[in-house]
Structures are given as C-alpha cells and as structure tokens.
C-alpha positions in Angstrom: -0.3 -2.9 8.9 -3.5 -4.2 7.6 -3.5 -6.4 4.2 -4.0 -4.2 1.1 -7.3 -6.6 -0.1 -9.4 -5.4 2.1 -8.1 -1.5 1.7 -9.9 1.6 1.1 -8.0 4.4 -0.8 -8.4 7.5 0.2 -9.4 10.1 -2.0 -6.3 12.4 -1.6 -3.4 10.1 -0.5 0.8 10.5 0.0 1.9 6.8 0.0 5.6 6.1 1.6 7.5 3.4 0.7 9.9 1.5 3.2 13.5 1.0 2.5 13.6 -3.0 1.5 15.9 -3.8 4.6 14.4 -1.8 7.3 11.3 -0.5 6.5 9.5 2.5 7.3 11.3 4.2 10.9 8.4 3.6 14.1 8.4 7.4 14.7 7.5 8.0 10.8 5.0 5.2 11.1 3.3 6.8 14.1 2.4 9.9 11.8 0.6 7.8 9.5 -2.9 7.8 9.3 -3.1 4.1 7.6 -0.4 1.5 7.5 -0.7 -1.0 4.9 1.0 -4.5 3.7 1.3 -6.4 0.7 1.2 -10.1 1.2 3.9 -12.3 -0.5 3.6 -16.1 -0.7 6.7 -16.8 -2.1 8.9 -13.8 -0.5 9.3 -12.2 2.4 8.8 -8.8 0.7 9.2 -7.2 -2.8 11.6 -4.9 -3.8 10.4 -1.4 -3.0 10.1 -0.4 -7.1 7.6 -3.4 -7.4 6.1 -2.8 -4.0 4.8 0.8 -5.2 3.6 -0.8 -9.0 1.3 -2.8 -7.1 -0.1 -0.1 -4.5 -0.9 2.2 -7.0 -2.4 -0.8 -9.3 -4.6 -1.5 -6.5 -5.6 2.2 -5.5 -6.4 2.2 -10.0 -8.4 -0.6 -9.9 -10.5 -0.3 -7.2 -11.3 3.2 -8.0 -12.8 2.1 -11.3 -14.3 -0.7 -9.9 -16.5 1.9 -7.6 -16.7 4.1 -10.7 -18.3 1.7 -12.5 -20.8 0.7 -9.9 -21.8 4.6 -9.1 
C-alpha cells in the first residue's frame, strides 16, 4: 500500500483493518479501491486498536487542515 503521509481521504470512506498476524486476505485487498500503510520505525507494525487511532487521526486532521484553508 501507499504510505498514509501523502494520503487523500475520501469523503465517504469504510476503512478495514488487517488482523496483526496476517493482514488483510489478497482477494479482500483486490476489492479495495485504496490500500494504505502506516510506517513504523521502531516496529514492524502496530497492534490493529492503535493502527485504526492513527488512521482516523490522520483522516481528522487533514480534513481540518483543508477546512481551514477553504
């Protein structure tokens, strides 16, 4: 998936979260429309409760950021 940084939310969005061993199933990833990652420095991936804070963080953030500037 492409990094979450550079990420443009959608307006109307479902968001699935991969189990923290095996991820999201290929065929289930093939439906998708966008496939995002988080990247992790010190891990090789967050638990999937701390993996959905941030999404959503970042889809709340940037949406006020662009709220702001309108």
């Amino acid at each position: 998936g492409r990094s979450i940084r550079n990420f443009v939310h959608p307006e109307r969005a479902c968001y699935l979260l991969g189990a923290e061993d095996h991820g999201i199933p290929p065929r289930v990833l093939e439906r998708c429309h966008h496939v995002i990652c988080l990247p992790a420095s010190r891990i090789e991936s967050y638990n999937v409760a701390v993996a959905g804070s941030l999404v959503m963080f970042d889809r709340q953030t940037k949406r006020d950021a662009w709220r702001s500037a309108a």
